[in-house]
C-alpha positions in Angstrom: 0.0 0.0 0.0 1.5 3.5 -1.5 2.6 5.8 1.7 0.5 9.1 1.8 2.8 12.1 2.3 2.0 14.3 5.3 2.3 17.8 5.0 5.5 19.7 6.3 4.9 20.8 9.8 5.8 23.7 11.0 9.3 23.9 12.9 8.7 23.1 17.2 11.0 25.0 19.2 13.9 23.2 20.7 14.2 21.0 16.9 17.5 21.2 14.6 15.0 22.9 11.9 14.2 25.7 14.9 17.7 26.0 16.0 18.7 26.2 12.3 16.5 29.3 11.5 17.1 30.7 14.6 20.4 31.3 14.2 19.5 32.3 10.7 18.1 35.1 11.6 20.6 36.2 14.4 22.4 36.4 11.5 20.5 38.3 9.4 19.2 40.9 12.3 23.2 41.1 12.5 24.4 42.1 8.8 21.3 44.0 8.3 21.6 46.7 11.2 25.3 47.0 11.3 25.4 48.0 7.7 22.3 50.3 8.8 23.7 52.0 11.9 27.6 51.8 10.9 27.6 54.9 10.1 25.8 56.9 13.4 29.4 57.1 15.5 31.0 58.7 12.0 28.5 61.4 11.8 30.9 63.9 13.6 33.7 63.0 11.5 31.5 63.1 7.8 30.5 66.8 9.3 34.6 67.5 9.9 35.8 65.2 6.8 32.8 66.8 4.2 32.4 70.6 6.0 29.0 69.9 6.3 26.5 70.3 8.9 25.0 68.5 11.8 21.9 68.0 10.0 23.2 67.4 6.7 25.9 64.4 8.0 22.8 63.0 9.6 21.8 61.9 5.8 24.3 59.2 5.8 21.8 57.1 8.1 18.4 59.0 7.0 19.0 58.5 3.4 19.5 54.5 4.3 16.6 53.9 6.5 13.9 56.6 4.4 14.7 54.2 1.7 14.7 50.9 3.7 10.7 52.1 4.3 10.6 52.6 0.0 12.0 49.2 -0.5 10.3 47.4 2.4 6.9 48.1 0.5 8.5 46.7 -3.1 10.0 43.9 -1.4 6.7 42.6 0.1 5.2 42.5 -3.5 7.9 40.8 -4.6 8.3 38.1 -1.9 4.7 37.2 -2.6 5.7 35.7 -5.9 9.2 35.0 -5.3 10.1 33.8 -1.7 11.5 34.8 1.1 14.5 33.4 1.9 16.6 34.2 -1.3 15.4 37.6 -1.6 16.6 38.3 2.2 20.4 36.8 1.1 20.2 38.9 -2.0 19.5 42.2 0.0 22.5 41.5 2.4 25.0 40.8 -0.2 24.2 43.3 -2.3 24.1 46.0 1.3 27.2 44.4 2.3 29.0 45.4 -1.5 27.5 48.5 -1.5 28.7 49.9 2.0 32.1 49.0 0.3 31.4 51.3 -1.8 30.6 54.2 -0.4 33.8 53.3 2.0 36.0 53.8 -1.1 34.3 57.0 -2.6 35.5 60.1 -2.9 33.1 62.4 -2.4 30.2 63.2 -0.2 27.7 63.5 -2.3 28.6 60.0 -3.5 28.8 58.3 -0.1 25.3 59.8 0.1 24.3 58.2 -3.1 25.9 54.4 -2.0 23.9 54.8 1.5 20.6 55.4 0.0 21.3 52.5 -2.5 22.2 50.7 0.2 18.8 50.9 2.2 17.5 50.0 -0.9 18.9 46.9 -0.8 18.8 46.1 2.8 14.9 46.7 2.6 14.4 42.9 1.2 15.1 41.5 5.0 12.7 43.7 7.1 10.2 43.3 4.7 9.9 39.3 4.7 11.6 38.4 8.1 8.8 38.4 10.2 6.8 36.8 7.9 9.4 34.1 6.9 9.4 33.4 10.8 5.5 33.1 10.9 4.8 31.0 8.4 8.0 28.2 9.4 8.1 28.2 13.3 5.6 27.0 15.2 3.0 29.2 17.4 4.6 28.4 20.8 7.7 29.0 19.2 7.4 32.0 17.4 7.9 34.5 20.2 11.4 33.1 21.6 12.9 33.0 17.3 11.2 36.6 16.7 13.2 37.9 20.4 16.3 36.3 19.4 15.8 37.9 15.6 15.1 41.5 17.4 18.4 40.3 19.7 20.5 39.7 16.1 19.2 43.4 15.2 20.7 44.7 18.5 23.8 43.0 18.7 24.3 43.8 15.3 23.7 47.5 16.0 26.2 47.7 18.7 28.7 46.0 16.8 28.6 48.0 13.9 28.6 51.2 15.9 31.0 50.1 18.4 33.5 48.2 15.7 33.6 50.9 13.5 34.0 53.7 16.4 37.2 51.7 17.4 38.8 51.3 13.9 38.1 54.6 12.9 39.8 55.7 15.9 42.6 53.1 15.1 42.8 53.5 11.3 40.0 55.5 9.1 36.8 55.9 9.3 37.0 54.6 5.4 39.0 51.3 6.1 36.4 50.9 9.4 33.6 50.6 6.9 35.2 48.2 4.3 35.5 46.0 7.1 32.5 46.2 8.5 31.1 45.1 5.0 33.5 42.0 5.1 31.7 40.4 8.1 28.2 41.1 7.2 29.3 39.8 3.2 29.9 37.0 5.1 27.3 36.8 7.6 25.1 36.7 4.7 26.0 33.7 3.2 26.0 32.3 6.6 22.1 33.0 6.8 21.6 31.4 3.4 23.5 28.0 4.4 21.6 27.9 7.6 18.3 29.0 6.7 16.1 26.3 5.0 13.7 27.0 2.0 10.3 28.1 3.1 7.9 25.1 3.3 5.1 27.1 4.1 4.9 29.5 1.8 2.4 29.8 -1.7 3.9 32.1 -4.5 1.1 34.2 -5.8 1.1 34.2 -9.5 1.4 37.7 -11.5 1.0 40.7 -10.3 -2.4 41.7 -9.0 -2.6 45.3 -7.8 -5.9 45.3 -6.5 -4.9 42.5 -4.1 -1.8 44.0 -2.4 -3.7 47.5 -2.1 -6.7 45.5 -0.4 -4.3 43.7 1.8 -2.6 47.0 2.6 -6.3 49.0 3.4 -7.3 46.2 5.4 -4.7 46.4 8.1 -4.4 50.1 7.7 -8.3 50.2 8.8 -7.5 47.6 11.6 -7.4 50.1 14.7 -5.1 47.8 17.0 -2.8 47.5 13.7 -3.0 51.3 12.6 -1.6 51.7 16.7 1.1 49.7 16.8 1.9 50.8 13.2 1.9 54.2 15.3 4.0 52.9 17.8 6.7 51.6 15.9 6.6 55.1 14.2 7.5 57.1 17.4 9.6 55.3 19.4 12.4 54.3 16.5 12.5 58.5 15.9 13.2 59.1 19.4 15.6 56.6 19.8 17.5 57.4 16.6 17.3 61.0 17.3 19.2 60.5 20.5 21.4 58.0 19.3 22.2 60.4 15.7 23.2 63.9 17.9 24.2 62.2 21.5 28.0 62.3 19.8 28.1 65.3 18.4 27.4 66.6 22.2 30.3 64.1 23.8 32.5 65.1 21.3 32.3 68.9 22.6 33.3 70.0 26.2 33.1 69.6 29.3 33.2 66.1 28.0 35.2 66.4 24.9 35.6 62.4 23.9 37.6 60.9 21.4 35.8 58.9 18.7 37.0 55.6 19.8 35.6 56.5 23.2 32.5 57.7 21.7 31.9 54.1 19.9 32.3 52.7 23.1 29.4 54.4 24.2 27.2 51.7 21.9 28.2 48.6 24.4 25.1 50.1 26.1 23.3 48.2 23.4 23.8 44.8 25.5 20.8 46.2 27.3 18.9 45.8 24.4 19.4 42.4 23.5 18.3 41.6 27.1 15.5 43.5 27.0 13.9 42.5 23.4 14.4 38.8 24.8 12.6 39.4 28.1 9.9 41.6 27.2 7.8 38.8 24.8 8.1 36.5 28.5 6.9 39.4 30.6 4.4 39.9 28.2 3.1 36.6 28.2 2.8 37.0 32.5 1.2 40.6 32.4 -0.2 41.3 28.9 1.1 43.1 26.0 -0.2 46.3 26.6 1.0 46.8 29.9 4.2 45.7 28.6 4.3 48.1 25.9 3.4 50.9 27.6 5.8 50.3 30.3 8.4 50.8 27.7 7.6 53.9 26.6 7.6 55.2 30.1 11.2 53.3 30.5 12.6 55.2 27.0 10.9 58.7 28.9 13.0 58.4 32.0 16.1 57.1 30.1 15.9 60.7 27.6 15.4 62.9 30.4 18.6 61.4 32.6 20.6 62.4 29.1 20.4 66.2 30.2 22.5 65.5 33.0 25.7 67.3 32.9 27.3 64.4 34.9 28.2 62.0 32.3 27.8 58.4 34.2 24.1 60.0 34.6 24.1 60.6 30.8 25.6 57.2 29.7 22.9 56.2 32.3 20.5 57.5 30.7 21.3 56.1 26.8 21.2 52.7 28.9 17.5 53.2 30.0 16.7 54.6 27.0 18.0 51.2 25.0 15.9 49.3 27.4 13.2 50.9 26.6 13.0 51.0 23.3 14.1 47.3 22.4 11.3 46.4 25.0 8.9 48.2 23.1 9.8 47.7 19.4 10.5 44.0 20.6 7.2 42.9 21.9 5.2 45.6 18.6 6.8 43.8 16.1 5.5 40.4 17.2 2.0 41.6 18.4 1.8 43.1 14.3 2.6 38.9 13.5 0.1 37.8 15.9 -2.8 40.3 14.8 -2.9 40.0 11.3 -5.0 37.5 10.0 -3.9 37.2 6.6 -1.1 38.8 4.4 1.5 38.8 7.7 3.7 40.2 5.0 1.4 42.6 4.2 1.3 44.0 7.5 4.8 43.1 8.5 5.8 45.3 5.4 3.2 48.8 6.8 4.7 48.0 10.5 8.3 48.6 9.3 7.6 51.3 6.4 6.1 53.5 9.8 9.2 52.3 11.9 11.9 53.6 9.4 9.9 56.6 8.4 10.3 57.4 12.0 13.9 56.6 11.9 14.5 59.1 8.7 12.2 61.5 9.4 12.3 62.1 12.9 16.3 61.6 12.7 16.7 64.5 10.0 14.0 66.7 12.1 17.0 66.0 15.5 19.6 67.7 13.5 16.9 71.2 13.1 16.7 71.2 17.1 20.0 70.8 17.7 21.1 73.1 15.4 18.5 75.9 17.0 18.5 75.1 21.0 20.7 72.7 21.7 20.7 69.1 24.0 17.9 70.4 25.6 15.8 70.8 22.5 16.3 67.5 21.3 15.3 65.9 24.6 12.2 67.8 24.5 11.6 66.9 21.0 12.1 63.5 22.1 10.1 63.2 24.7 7.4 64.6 22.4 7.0 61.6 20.6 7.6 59.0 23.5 4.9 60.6 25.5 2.7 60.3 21.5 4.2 56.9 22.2 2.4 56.4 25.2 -0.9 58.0 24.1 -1.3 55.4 21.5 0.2 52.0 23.5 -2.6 53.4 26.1 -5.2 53.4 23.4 -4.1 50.2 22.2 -4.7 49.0 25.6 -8.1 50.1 25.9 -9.3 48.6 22.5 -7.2 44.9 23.0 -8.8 45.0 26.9 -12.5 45.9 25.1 -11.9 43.2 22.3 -11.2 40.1 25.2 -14.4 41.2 27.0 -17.0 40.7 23.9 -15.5 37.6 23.5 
């Protein structure tokens, strides 16, 4: 009697298939945000290096992650029909080579150009992660793989900040970079030799427009969605607004830092990974709202401690801020998997396009309030959009608790 073939299951936490893509995507959280944020400790030295200012040197990272949000849309379209796992290796290699490049150009308007090619590029492995992850691992699984993902973004963060901060010190800034796009060239191919094919997945066949614009209304007009969409929004613009002008102030007295010191500064990201980890298991104890909310008031605390003129209080206060804001984007992310019904990519792909937008936008916006008032303007522009932050996780809260009691 012929055997019947059972359907691929999905893969349990704790299996080789789980540990497998796991560490995939550790990988991939890695090579895509070190080649994202590698530039943020050089933004004093492109200001020096280019005579440009403040605002303008900010580019090198807004220019990346405004078109990370225009390539996160496209790349959703096109990981409907052609997959998500070789899409997310091309988008790394070809990052990785063009970081290179705008290591090894001359001038500033054509590092500019290589950086927003760049978060071209890198836009393929946003856009599909989080639904590769929900369509593969299992339900009770998903949580832990999606932390330790939002831990590879983290540690990759650091890294790049911290590892190019030290070689630039070291070397160049220009040699720094090329070899920052060595290791995440190769931690590339080490996500596509880890990472198996998607079993899961149904390629949709042609292009229909009317379907992705549907998909895309639909979890627009989804209130708990359009929140967290919200959510993501704010607190990725505060963060990166401190993160973008926190070393143009260290770098001036009373605390006049040297650049290697300055990357140093980014070890504070160890925090992060920690908290992105623990926040999905707190969640699960308390409730996601509460959660949520709690880290916006954690980022709040952490920005105001930065105005200190004391600098353990300040570095203090980048810690809390880290904290914070990994907590928060952490446990968002996951709760956009969870909610949306159908099309995950769909609504992975509007989460991220609002959570980059608040990374360019809000990032360039820093550089105007620096520019006209200072530390303390930035803080206060900061805590504008945390306390938004809050307004919205609160709301969120309201609707999610209303939701479980007509149930």
């Amino acid at each position: 009697m012929a055997s019947v073939a059972l359907p691929p299951s999905h893969a349990a936490r704790g299996s080789a298939a789980y540990r497998r893509i796991s560490l995939a995507f550790f990988l991939a959280g890695f090579a895509t945000f070190s080649l994202m944020y590698c530039v943020q400790p050089l933004l004093p030295l492109f200001a020096e290096t280019f005579h440009v200012a403040a605002v303008e040197a900010s580019l090198a990272l807004s220019l990346t992650t405004g078109m990370i949000a225009i390539a996160i849309v496209i790349a959703a379209v096109v990981s409907e029909r052609a997959g998500r796992r070789g899409l997310m290796f091309a988008s790394m290699a070809l990052a990785a080579l063009l970081n290179l490049a705008a290591a090894l150009l001359p001038g500033w308007h054509a590092l500019l150009a290589a950086r927003a090619l760049e978060g071209l590029a890198l836009g393929g492995v946003p856009a599909v992660a989080m639904a590769y992850l929900a369509e593969e691992i299992a339900p009770e699984g998903l949580g832990p793989a999606m932390g330790l993902y939002i831990g590879g973004t983290a540690f990759g963060g650091m890294m790049g900040r911290v590892g190019v901060g030290l070689l630039a010190d070291v070397l160049s800034w220009r040699t720094a970079l090329a070899v920052m796009s060595g290791i995440d060239l190769a931690a590339a191919i080490g996500f596509v030799l880890l990472a198996p094919p998607s079993r899961h997945f149904v390629a949709r066949r042609g292009f229909d427009a009317r379907y992705h614009l549907a998909a895309w209304k639909r979890h627009l007009l989804d209130s708990r969605l359009a929140l967290l969409f919200a959510a993501g929004f704010l607190v990725m613009g505060a963060f990166v607004t401190i993160y973008n002008y926190v070393g143009f102030r260290l770098l001036k007295p009373p605390f006049s830092m040297g650049q290697g010191e300055l990357g140093l500064l980014f070890l504070v990201y160890m925090f992060g990974i920690v908290a992105s980890s623990l926040a999905g298991s707190l969640a699960d104890r308390i409730g996601r709202p509460r959660v949520l909310a709690g880290g916006f008031v954690i980022a709040m605390a952490g920005a105001a401690l930065t105005l200190a003129a004391s600098l353990p209080l300040l570095i203090l206060g980048v810690t809390v801020l880290t904290i914070g804001f990994f907590a928060t984007h952490s446990l968002a992310s996951g709760w956009v998997g969870r909610e949306a019904r159908a099309a995950k990519g769909h609504a992975s792909s509007l989460y991220l396009l609002a959570y980059y937008l608040g990374s360019s936008v809000a990032g360039s916006a820093g550089g105007w309030f620096w520019a006209r008032g200072g530390w303390s303007w930035v803080v206060g522009f900061t805590l504008a959009l945390l306390a938004l932050g809050l307004v919205a996780t609160t709301r969120l809260g309201r609707i999610t608790r209303a939701g479980a009691r007509s149930r």
